[in-house]
C-alpha positions as CSV (number, residue, x, y, z in Angstrom):
1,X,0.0,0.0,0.0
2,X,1.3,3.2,-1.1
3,X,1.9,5.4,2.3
4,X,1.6,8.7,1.9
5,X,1.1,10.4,5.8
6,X,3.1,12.9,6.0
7,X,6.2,12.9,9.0
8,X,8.4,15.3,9.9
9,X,11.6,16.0,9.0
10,X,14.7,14.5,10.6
11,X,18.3,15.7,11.8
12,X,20.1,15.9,8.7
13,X,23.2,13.8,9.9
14,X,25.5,16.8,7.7
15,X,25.6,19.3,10.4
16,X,22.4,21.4,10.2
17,X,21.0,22.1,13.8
18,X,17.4,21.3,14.3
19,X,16.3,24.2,16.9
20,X,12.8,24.1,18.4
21,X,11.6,27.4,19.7
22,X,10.0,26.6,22.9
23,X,6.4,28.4,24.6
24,X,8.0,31.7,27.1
25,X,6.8,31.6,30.3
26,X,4.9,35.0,31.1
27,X,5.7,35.8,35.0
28,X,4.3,39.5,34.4
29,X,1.3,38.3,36.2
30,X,-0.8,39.5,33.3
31,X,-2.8,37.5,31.1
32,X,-3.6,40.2,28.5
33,X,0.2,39.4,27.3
34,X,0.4,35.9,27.0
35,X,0.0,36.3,23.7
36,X,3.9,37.4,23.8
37,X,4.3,33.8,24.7
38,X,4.2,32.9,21.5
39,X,4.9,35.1,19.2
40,X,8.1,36.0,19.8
41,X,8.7,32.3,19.1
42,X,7.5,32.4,16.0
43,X,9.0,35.6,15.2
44,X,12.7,34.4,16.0
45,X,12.0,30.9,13.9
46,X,10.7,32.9,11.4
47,X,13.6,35.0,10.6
48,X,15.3,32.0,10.6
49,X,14.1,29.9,7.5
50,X,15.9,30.0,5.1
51,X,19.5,30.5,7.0
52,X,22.3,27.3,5.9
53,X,22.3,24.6,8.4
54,X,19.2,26.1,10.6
55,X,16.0,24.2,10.5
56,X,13.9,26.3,12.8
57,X,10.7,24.8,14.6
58,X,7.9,26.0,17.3
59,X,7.6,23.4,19.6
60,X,4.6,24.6,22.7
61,X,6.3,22.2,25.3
62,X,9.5,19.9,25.8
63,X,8.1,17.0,24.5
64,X,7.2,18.4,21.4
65,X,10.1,19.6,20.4
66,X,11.7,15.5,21.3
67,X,8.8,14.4,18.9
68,X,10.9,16.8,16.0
69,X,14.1,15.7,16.4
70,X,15.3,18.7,17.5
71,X,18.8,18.7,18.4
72,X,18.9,22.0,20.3
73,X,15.8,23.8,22.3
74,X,15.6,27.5,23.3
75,X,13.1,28.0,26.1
76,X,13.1,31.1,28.5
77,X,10.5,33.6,30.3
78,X,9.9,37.1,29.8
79,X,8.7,39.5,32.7
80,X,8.7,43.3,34.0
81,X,11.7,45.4,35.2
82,X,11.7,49.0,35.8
83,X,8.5,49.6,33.3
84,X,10.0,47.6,30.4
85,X,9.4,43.5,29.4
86,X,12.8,41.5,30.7
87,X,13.4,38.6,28.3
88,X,15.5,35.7,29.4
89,X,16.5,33.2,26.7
90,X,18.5,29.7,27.4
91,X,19.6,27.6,25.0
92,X,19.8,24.1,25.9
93,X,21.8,20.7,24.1
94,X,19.3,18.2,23.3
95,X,21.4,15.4,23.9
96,X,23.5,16.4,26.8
97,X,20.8,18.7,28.3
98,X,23.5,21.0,29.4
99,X,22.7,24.9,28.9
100,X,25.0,26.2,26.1
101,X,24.3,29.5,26.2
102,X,22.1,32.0,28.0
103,X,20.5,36.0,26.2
104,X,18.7,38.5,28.3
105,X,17.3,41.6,27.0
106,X,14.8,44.4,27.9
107,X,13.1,45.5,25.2
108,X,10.0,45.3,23.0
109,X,9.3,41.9,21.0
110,X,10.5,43.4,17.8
111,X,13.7,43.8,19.4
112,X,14.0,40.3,22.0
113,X,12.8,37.8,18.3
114,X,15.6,39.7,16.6
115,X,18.5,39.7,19.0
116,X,17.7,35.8,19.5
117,X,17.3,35.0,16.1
118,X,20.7,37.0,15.2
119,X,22.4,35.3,18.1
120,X,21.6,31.7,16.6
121,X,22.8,32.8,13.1
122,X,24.1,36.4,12.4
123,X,22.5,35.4,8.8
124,X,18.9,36.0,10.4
125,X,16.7,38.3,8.6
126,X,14.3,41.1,9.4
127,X,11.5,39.7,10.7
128,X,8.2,40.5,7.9
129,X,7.0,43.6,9.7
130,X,8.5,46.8,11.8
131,X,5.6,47.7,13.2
132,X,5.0,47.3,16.7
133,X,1.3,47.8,16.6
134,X,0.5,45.7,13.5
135,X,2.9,42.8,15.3
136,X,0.7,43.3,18.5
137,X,-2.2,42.5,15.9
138,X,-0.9,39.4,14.2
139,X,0.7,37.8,17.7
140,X,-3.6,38.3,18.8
141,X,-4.8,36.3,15.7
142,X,-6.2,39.9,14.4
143,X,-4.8,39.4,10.9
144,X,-7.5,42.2,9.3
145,X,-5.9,44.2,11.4
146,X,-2.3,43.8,11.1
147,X,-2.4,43.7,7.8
148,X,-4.2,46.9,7.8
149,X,-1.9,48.4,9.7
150,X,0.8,47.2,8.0
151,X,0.2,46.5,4.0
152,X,3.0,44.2,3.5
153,X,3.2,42.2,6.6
154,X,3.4,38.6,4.9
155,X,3.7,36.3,8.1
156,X,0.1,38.1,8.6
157,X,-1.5,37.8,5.0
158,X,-0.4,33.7,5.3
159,X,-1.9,33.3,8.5
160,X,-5.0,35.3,7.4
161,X,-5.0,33.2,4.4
162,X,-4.6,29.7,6.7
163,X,-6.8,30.6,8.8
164,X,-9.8,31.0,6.3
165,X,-8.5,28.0,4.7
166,X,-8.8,25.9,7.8
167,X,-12.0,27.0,8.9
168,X,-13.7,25.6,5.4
169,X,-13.7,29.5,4.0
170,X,-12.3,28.3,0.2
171,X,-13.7,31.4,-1.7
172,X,-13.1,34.1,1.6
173,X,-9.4,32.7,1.6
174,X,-8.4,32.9,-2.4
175,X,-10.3,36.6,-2.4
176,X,-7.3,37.1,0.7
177,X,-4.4,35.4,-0.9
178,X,-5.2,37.8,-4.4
179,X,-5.0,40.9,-2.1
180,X,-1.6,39.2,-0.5
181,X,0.3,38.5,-3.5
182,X,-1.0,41.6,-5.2
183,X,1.4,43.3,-2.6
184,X,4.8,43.8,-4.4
185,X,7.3,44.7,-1.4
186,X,7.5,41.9,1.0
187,X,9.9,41.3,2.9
188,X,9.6,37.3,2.9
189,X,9.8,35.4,-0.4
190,X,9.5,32.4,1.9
191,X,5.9,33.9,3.0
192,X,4.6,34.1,-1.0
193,X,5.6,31.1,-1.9
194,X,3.8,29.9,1.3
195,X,0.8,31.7,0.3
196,X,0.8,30.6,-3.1
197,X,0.7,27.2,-2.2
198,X,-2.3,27.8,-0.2
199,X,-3.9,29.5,-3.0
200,X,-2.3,26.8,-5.5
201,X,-4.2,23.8,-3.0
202,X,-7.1,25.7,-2.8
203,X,-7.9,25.5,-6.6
204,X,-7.0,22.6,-7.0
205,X,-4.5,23.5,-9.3
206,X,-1.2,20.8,-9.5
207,X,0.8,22.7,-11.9
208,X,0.5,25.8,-9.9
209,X,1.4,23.6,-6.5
210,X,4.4,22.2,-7.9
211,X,5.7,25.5,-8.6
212,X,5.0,26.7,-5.3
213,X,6.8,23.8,-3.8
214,X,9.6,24.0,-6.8
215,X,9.9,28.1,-5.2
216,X,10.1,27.1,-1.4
217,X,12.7,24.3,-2.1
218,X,14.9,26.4,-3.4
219,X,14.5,28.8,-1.1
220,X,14.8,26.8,2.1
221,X,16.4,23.6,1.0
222,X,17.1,22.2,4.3
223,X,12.4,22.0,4.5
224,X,12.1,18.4,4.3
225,X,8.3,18.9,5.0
226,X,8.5,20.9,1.7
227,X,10.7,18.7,0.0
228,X,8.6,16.0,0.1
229,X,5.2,17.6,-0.5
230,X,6.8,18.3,-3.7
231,X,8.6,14.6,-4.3
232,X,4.5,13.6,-3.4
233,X,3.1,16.5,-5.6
234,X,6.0,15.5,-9.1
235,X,5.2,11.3,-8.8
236,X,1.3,12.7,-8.4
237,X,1.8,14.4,-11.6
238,X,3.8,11.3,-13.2
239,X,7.1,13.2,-13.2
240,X,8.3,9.9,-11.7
241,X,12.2,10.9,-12.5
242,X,12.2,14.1,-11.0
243,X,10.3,11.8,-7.5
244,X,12.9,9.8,-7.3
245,X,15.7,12.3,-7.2
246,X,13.8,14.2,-4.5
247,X,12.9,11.1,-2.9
248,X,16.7,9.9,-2.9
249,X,17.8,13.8,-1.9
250,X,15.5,12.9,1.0
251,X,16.9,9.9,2.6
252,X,20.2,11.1,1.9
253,X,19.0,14.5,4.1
254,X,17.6,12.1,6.5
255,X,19.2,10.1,9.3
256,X,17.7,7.6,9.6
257,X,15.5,8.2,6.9
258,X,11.9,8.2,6.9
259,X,10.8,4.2,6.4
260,X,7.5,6.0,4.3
261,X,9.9,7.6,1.8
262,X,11.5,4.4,1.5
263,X,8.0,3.1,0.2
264,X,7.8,6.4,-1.5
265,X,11.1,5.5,-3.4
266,X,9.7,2.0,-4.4
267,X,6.2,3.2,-5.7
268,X,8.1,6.4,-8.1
269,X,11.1,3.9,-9.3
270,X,8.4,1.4,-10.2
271,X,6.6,3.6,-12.3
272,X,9.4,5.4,-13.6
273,X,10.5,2.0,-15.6
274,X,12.8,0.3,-12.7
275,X,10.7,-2.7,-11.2
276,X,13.8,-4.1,-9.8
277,X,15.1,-1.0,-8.3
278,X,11.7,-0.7,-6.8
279,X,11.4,-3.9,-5.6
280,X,15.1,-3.4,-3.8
281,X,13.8,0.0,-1.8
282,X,11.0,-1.9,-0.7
283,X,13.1,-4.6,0.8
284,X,14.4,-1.9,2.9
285,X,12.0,-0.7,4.1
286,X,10.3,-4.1,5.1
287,X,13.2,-3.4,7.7
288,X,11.7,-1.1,9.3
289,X,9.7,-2.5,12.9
290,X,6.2,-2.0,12.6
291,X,6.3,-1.8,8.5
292,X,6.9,-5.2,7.2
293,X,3.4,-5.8,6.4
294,X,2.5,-2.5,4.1
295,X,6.1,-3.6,2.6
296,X,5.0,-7.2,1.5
297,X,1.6,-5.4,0.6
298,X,3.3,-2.6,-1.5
299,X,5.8,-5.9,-3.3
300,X,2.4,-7.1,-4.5
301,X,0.8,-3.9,-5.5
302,X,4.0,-3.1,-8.1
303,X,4.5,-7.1,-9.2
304,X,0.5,-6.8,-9.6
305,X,0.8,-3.8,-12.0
306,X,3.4,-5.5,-13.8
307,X,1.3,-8.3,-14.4
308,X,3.7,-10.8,-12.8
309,X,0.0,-11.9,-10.7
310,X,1.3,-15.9,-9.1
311,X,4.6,-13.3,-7.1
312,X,1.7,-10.3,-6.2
313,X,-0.4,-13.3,-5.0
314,X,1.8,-14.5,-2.5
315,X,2.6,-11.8,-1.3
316,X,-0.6,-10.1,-0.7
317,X,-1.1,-13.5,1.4
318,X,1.7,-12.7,3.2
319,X,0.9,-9.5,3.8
320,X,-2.5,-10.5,4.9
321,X,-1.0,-13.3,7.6
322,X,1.4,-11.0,8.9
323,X,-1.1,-8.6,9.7
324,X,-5.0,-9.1,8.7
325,X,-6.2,-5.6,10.2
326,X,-4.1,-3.6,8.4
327,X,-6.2,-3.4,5.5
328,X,-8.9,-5.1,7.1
329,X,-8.8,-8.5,5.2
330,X,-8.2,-6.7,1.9
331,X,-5.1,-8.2,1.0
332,X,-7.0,-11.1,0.4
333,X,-9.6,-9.9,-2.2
334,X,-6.3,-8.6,-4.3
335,X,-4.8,-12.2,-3.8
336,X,-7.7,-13.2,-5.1
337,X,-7.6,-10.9,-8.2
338,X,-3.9,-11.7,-8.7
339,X,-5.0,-15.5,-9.1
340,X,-7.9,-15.3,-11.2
341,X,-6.1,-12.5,-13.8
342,X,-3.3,-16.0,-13.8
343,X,-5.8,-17.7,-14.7
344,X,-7.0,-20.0,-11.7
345,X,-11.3,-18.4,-11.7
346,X,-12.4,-21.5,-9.3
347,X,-9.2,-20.9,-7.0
348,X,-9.6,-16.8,-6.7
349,X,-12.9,-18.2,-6.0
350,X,-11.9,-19.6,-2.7
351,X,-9.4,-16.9,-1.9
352,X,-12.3,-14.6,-2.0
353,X,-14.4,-16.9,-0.2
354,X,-11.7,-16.3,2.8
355,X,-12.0,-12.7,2.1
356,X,-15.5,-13.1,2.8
357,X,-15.4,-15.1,5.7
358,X,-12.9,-12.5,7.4
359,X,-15.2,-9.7,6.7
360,X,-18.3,-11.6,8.4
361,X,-16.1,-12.0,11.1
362,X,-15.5,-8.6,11.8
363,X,-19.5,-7.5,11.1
364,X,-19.4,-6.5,7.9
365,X,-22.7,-6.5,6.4
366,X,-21.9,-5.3,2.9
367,X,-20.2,-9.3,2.5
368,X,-23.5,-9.8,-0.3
369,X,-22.5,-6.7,-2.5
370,X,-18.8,-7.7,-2.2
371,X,-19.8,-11.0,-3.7
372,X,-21.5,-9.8,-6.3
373,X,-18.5,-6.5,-7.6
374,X,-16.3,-10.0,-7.7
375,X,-18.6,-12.0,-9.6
376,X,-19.6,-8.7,-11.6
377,X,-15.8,-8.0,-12.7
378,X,-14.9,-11.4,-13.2
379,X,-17.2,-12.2,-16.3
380,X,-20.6,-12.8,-14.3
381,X,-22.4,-10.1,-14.3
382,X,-26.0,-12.3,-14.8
383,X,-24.9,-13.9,-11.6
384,X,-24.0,-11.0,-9.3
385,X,-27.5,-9.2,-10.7
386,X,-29.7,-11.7,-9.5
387,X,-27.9,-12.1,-5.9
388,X,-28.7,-8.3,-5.7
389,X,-31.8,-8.2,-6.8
390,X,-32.7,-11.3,-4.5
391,X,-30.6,-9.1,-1.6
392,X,-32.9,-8.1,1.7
393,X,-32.2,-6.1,4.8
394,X,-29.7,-3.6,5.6
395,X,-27.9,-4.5,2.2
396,X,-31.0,-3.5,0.2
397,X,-29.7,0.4,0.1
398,X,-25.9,-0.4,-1.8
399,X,-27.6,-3.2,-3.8
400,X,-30.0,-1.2,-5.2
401,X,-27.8,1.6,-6.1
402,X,-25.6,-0.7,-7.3
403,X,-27.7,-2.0,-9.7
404,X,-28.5,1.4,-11.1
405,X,-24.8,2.2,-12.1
406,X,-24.6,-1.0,-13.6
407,X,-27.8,-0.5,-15.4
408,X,-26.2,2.6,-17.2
409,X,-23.0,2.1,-18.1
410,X,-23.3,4.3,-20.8
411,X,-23.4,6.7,-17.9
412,X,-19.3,6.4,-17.5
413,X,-17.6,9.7,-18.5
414,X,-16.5,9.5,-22.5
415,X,-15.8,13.1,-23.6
416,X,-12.4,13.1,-24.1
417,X,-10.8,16.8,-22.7
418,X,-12.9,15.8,-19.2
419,X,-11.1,12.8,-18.7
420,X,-7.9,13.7,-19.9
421,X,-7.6,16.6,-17.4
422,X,-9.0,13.8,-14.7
423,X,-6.3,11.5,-15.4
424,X,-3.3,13.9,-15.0
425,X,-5.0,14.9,-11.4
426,X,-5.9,11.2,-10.4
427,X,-2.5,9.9,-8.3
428,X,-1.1,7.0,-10.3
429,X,-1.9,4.5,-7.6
430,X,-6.0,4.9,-7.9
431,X,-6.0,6.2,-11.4
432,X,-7.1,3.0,-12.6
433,X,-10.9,3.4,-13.7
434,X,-9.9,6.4,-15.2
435,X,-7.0,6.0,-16.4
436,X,-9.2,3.2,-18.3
437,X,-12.0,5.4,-19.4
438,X,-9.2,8.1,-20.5
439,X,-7.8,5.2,-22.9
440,X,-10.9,4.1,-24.5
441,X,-11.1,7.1,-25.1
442,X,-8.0,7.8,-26.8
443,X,-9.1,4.6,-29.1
444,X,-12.2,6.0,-29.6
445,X,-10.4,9.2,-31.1
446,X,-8.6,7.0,-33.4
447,X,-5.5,7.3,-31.0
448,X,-4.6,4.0,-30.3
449,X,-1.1,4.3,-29.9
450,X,-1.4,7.0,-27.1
451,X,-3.9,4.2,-25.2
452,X,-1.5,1.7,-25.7
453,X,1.1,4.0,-23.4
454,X,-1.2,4.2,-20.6
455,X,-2.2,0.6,-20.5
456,X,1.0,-1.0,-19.6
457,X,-0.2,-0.7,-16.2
458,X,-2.7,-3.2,-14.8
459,X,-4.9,-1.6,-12.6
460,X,-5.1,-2.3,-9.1
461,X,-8.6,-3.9,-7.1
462,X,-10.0,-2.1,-4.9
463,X,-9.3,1.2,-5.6
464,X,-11.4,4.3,-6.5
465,X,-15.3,4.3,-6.5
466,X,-16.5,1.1,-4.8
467,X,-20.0,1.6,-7.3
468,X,-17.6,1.3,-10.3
469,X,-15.0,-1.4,-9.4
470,X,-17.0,-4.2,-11.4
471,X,-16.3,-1.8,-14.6
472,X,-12.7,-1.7,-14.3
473,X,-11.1,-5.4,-15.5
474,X,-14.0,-6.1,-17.9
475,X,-12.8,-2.6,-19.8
476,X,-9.5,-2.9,-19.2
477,X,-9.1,-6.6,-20.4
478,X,-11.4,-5.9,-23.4
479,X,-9.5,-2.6,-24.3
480,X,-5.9,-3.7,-23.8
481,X,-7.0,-6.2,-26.0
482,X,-8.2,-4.5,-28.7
483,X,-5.1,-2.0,-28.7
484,X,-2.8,-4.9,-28.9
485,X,-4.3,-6.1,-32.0
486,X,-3.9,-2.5,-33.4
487,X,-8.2,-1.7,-34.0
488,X,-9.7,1.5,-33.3
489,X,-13.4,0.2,-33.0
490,X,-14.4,1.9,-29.9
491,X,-16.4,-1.5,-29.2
492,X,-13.9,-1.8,-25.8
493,X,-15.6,-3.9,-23.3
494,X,-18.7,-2.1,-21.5
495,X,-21.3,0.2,-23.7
């Protein structure tokens, strides 16, 4: 299975510090500044990315900042003397937990992020703003107002813009990153970038996310967050050489390296031509404790793809013994499609039937409709219509509505521009029904030879729409089919 959560970045093994910015401590005694407590946190990280051999992080307590790896923490307190805020920063070794260097200051917060941010790395820049009122603003989540105050404050406009974003507000948050970028003197590149790829995610727009993410790695190299969003974002648009440079840039960064860009690795060789390459990264990363299952899963996914079905067979049964609730008895049903696609129907028959028999087990009630998507895509679709016609109680709802789609397969997308632009946004991993639909109608088009490129790939089970899985092999196997014998009918499979 293709693992895709993201993880944090790791200590970089090559000398770059990892420095977590800890939550102050306000002993002032008032509460209307505890905002201070952590913005000028943020503010000192922030003038930080960016800055060779920093990776700067905001951490709100110790444990936190263990969880990132960090390999140094700055913590401190901030209070009043003589009518001004006292800052006190300490810097502490994450490994030896000995203090390695200690900053006091009076001042405003302008003045304590910069001093600490300079005395971590003279490089440090300005921090976005200058403006002690609109910072005041944006450390209280007032974003209107700090950017009113202050035009081109860019930390504000992002966190304007991610805050709309997060709270569901699509249309509110793109009307606020046009009036942010429309700015033309920021201080922060970093910031626009960051906003763009708001924007970029937002629309939906891939080509427009990849160079947002192309913008921020260059910018702050040492981002492995960012790095990999866009290793992610170049295999998602089947740039599969450019993945697997990022990917490799990433485990080289990486100490010990991430055991989900390992399987990252394996899924964008595969599909960049290099099953045996693939096949070698996912060995690896069947080393990692608590992975070896997804690994022997992801071995059968590629070998199944390849069409090599008895290998993806065994080990989608491996996968399934060694650990039956990762995929919830899934493995099985794809064992089952590897065996019948080699040719065995009455043996897939009784894999499935112990797919079946581990669903009821664990209270599934859809185990009817699952019968009847296997019998449907495996040449009996007479069959699986009467069991759901003949299906009563709680299954009625699915069976019913799965009888409607496959009454109308004519319904299936066939304009050709629609499903081209769908294909080049589906991830390659559940692209199959329309990567199919996208071919067929190529064919249709009297392009043959461009559906033949797209259909070297089997398609795996159970992926995509559950409705339309019973489609998927009785196109594919029709279509590949007739594009091997070099027709243009546009009779492929399914009406």
């Amino acid at each position: 299975m293709l693992a895709v959560a993201l993880a944090g970045c790791r200590s970089s093994g090559t000398g770059t510090e990892r420095i977590a910015f800890l939550t102050l401590d306000n002993l002032t005694g008032d509460a209307s500044l505890d905002w201070i407590r952590r913005a000028v946190p943020a503010m000192a990280s922030s003038q930080l990315i960016g800055v060779h051999d920093v990776v700067a992080l905001r951490a709100e307590v110790l444990r936190d900042a263990y969880t990132s790896k960090a390999t140094r923490f700055v913590h401190g307190y901030f209070d009043r003397r003589g009518g001004q805020l006292h800052f006190l920063f300490t810097e502490e070794d994450a490994a030896s937990h000995k203090m390695t260097r200690t900053l006091t200051l009076d001042g405003d917060i302008l003045a304590a992020s910069d001093r600490l941010a300079k005395q971590i790395d003279a490089t440090a820049h300005a921090f976005s703003s200058s403006n002690a009122e609109a910072v005041s603003a944006w450390g209280q989540a007032n974003f209107e107002r700090a950017v009113t105050l202050d035009a081109d404050f860019s930390i504000a406009w992002l966190a304007w813009v991610q805050q709309e974003a997060a709270a569901g507000r699509r249309e509110q948050a793109l009307e606020i990153a046009g009036r942010a970028l429309a700015r033309p003197n920021w201080r922060s590149p970093v910031d626009r970038a960051r906003v763009e790829l708001t924007a970029a995610s937002l629309r939906n727009d891939p080509q427009a996310r990849t160079k947002a993410l192309m913008e921020l790695v260059r910018l702050v190299p040492n981002d492995l967050i960012s790095m990999r969003s866009l290793a992610e974002q170049e295999m998602g648009e089947r740039h599969f050489g450019e993945s697997v440079r990022l990917f490799r840039e990433l485990i080289k960064a990486s100490s010990p390296p991430d055991p989900l860009v390992l399987n990252l690795l394996g899924y964008a060789l595969f599909y960049s031509g290099d099953l045996a390459g693939a096949r070698r990264e996912l060995d690896e990363y069947a080393k990692s404790p608590g992975h070896e299952a997804n690994a022997l899963d992801s071995q059968g996914e590629i070998l199944f793809m390849a069409g090599q079905f008895a290998d993806a067979e065994r080990y989608f049964t491996q996968a399934h013994q060694k650990a039956p609730e990762l995929q919830e008895g899934v493995d099985l049903s794809k064992a089952a499609y590897a065996r019948w696609l080699a040719g065995d129907l009455p043996g897939a028959d009784k894999i499935f039937d112990e797919f079946l028999a581990y669903r009821s087990a664990n209270k599934d009630q859809t185990v009817v409709w699952r019968r009847a998507v296997w019998e449907y895509a495996t040449g009996r679709s007479a069959q699986a219509t009467s069991r759901l016609m003949a299906a009563t109680g709680p299954i009625m709802e699915i069976a019913q509505r799965q009888l409607l789609v496959w009454s109308k397969p004519d319904s299936l997308p066939q304009e050709l521009a629609g499903l081209e632009q769908a294909y080049n946004r589906t991830p390659p991993p559940t692209d199959g029904l329309v990567r199919i639909l996208y071919a067929r109608a190529l064919v249709r088009a009297g392009r043959p030879d461009d559906a033949r490129k797209i259909l070297t790939l089997w398609p795996l089970p159970e992926n995509g729409e559950p409705l339309l899985q019973g489609f998927v092999f009785p196109i594919y196997r029709a279509l590949k089919q007739e594009v091997q014998a070099g027709g243009s009918s546009g009779k492929t499979g399914l009406k």
